[in-house]
N, C-alpha and C positions, 0 to 999 in steps of 0.2 A: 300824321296830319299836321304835325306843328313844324316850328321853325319858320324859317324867315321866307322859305319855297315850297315848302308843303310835299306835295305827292309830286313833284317835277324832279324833287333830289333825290326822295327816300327810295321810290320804284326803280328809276334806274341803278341806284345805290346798290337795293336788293338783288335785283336782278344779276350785276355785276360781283356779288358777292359768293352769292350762289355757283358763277360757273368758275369763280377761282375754289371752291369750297364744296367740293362733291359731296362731301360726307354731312353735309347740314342741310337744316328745312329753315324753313322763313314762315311766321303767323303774320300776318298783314294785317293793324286792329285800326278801324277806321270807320266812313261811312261806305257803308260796301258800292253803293252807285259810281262813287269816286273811283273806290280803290277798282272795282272790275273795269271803267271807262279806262282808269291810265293804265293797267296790264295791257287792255286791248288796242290799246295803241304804240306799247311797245312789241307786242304780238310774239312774248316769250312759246320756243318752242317746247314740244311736248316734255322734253324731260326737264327744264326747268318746271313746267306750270307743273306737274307729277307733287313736286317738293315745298308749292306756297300754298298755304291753306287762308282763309281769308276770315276773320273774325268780326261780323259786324258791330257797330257801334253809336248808339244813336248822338252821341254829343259829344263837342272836339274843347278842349281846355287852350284858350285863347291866350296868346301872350303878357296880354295887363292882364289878366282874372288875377286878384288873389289869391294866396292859398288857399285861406279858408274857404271862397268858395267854391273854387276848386274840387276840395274837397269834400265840403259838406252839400253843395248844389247839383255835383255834377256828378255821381255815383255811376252814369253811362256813359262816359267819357269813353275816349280810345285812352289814354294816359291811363284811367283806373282801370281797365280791362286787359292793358297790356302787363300791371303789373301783378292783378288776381292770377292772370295764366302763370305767371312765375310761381307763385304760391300755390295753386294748384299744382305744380307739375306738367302743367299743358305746353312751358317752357323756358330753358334753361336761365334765360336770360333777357331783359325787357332792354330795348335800346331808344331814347326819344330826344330829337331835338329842340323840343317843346321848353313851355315855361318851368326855370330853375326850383324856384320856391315852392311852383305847385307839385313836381316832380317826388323833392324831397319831401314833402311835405306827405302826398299821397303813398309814396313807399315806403317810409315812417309807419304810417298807420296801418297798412296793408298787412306788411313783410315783419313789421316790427325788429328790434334789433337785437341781433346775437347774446349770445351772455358774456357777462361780461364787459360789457361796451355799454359805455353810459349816454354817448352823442355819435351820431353818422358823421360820415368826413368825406369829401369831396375831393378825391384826388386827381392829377395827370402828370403826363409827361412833357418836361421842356427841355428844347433841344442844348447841348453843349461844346465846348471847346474840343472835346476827344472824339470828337463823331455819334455818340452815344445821347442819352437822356437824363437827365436828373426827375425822379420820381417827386413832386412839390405837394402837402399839403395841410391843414384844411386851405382849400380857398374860396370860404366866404361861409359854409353851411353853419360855422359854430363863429360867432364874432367875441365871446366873454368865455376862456379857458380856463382849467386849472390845471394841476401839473400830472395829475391823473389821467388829465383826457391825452395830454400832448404823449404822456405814454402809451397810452391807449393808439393815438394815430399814428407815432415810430412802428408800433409792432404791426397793425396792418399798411401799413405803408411799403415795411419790407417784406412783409407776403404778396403784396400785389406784385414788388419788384423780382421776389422769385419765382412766381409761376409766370409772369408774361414774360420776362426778361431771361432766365433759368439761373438767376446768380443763387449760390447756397448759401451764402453770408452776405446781402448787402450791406455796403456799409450806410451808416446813419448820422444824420447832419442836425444842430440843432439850430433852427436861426435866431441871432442875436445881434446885438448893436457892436459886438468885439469878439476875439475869440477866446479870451480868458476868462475863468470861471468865476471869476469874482464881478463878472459885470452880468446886466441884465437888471431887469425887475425882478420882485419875490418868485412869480409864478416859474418864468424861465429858471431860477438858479435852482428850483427845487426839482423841475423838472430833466436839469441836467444832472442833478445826484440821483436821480431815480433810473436814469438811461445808463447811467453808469453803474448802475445796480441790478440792472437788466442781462438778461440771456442777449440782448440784441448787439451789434457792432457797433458802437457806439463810437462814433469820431472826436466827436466835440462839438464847444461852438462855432459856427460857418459865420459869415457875412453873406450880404445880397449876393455880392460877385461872384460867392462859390457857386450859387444856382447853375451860370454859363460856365462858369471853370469845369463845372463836373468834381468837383472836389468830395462829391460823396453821391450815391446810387440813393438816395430819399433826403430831403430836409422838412423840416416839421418847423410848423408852428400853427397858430391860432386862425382861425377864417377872416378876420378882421385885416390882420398883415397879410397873410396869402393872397389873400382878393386882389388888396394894392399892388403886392409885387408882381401878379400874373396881366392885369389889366395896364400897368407901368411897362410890360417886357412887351404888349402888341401893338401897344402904343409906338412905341421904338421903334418895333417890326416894320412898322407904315410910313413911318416918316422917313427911315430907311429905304425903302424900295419906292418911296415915293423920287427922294431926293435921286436914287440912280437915275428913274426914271424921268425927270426932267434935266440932269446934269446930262445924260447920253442923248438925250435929242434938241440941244439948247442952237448946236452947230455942228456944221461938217468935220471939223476936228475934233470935238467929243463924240459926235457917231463914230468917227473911224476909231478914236481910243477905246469905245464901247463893243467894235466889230471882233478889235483884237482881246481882249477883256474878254471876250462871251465865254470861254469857257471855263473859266473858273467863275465868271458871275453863273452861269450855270448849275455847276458844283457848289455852290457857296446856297443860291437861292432853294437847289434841295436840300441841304444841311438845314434850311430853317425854313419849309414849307411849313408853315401851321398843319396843313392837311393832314400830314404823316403821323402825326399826334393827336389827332383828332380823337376822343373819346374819353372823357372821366368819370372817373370810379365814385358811386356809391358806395363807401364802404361801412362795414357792422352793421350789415343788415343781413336778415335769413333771407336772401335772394339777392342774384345779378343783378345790379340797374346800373346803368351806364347814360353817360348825358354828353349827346353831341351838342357841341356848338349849335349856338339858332341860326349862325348865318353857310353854316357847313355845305358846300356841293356835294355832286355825287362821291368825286374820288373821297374826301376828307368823312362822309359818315358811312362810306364803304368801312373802312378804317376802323371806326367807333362797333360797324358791326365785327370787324375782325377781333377784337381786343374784346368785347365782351363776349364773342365766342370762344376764345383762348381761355381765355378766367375760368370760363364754366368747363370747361374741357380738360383743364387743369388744376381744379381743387381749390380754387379761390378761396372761398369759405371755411373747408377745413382745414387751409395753411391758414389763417387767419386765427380759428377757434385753437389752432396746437399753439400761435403766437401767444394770443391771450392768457392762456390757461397757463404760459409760464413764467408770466410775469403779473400775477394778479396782485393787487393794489396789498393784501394782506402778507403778500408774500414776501411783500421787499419794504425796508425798515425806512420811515419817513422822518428823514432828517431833523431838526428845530433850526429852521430859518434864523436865528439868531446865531446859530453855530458858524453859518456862512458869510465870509467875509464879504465888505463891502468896501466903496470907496468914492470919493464926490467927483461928480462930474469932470472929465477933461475939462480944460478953457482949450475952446476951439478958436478962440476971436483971433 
C-alpha cells in the first residue's frame, strides 16, 4: 500500500515476479477492497491467483507518520502485519515501499535483532566501474557509530554479499577521508584494527571513489556518511541523464551524434539503471525485511522482491549469525586508541 504509487506498482510488480518465479507465493497485506479491485483488474490467470493469498488490513502507514506513531497508533497496519507474518512464519520475507523510519522502526520491535547485533543497518547495492556492485552500508538507520557496530555491519554486509552475490570471501572496504591507517577519527581507526582482526577480508581504508571503482564487494561505515554518499550518487545519477537528455535534443547535430551514441548510451544507461538495484537490506534482525525505494515502478520493486527472495532462499540470517559469532566483540582484543598513530591535518589551501 505504500510508496510513492501504491497498488499500481506493487500488483503488477507481484504479478510479474510470480511468473518469473515459479517456485514462490506472494501474501498481498493491504486493504483487501483495494488489493482484490487491482488483481481484478489485472485479471491474473488461474495459476498465478493459485499462489497470492491476500491478508487484509485495516490501516495503511502514511509516508510523513512518524515512527512512533506508526508504531504505537497503528498496530493494524499493512507494514505491521506484513512483518508479524515474517515472525510467524506465515512468510519468508516482508518486502515494502513504504515509510523508512516507520519500516525500521516497526521491524525493530516486531522481529527484534539477532544476537549479537547491537543496531540494524540498512544496506544496498550500487552499481560500479567492473560491471558488478559494491555492497554500501549503513545508509542512514544508525547516524552515532562505534567501532563495534561498524564491525558488526562488515560482517553482515559480507554475508548479504555472499548469499545474493555467491562470492565466498568478499572483500571489505572501510570508508575514510584517506587510505592510510593513521588517518580517520577515533571511531574509524579502531574500527579498522578490529577489521583487521577479524575473520573477514579486510581491504583497508577505501575513499568515496572506490564506491564506483568497485575497489571492494562492501564498504562500511556510519548511517550519517552512507546516507550522504548514496543520496549524493542519485543526485549525480539525475543530473546526468538529465544533461544527456537536453544536450541530444538541443539540435539536429546532437540528435544525430545521439542517434549514433545510442548504443552504448544504451549499454551505459543499463549499467546504472537504479531499478536493477532496487531493494535494501534490513539487516540483524530475526527476519527478511527488505525496503524498496518509495518512488520504485513496477520493474525496480519487481527486483526488491527478487533479492529478498534470494536472501531468504539462501540463508541470509544464518550466514549472518556464523558472521557474528566469529567475530564477537570479546573475542578480538581492543586496541588503546592512544597506541594509534596520528597526524594533523593536510593543508589543502
Amino acid at each position: 500500500m505504500g510508496g510513492d504509487h501504491g497498488l499500481t506498482v506493487t500488483i503488477p510488480a507481484a504479478l510479474n515476479f510470480l511468473g518469473h518465479s515459479p517456485g514462490h507465493r506472494v501474501l498481498l497485506v493491504g486493504k483487501e477492497p483495494e488489493l482484490s479491485s487491482a488483481l481484478s483488474a489485472r485479471a491474473p490467470g488461474a495459476g498465478l491467483s493459485a499462489r497470492i493469498e491476500l491478508l487484509a488490513a485495516e490501516e495503511v502507514v502514511l509516508m510523513d507518520d512518524p515512527p512512533a506513531v506508526a508504531l504505537r497508533n497503528k498496530r493494524r497496519s499493512s507494514m505491521r502485519l506484513a512483518i508479524e507474518a515474517v515472525k510467524d512464519g506465515r512468510a519468508h520475507a516482508a518486502v515494502s515501499a513504504g515509510n523508512t523510519g516507520a519500516l525500521m522502526a516497526i521491524a525493530r520491535y516486531v522481529l527484534k535483532t539477532m544476537e549479537g547485533i547491537d543496531r540494524p543497518a540498512i544496506a544496498t547495492a550500487m552499481p560500479n566501474q567492473r560491471g558488478g556492485v559494491t555492497t554500501m552500508l549503513d545508509l542512514g538507520a544508525n547516524v552515532d557509530c562505534n567501532a563495534d557496530h561498524l564491525l558488526q555491519f562488515a560482517s553482515m554486509g559480507a554475508a548479504l554479499v555472499s548469499v545474493i552475490h555467491g562470492k565466498a570471501q568478499p572483500s571489505v572496504g572501510l570508508l575514510n577521508i584517506g587510505e592510510e591507517v593513521i588517518k580517520g577519527n577515533d571511531t574509524v581507526k579502531m574500527a579498522g584494527e578490529l577489521l583487521r582482526a577479524s575473520h573477514l577480508n579486510f581491504y583497508g581504508n577505501v575513499e568515496g571513489d572506490d564506491i564506483f571503482k568497485g575497489t571492494t564487494d562492501v564498504v562500511v561505515c556510519d548511517g550519517f556518511v552512507g546516507n550522504v554518499a548514496l543520496k549524493t550518487s542519485e543526485g549525480l545519477a539525475q543530473m546526468l541523464r538529465s544533461f544527456i537528455k537536453e544536450e541530444f535534443t538541443r539540435n539536429a547535430g546532437t540528435r544525430l551524434m545521439g542517434l549514433l551514441a545510442m548504443p552504448v548510451l544504451k549499454k551505459f544507461s543499463r549499467r546504472v539503471d537504479h531499478r536493477r538495484y532496487n531493494g535494501a537490506a534490513l539487516l540483524g534482525l530475526r527476519g527478511i525485511v527488505f525496503k524498496s525505494h518509495g518512488s520504485a515502478d513496477a520493474v525496480a520493486y519487481e527486483h526488491a522482491l527478487q533479492r529478498a527472495a534470494d536472501a531468504a532462499a539462501h540463508g541470509l540470517n544464518e550466514k549472518i549469525a556464523q558472521a557474528i559469532a566469529l567475530d564477537r566483540p570479546e573475542a578480538i582484543p581492543h586496541p588503546d586508541l592512544k597506541s594509534l598513530s596520528s597526524e594533523p591535518p593536510e593543508d589543502i589551501s
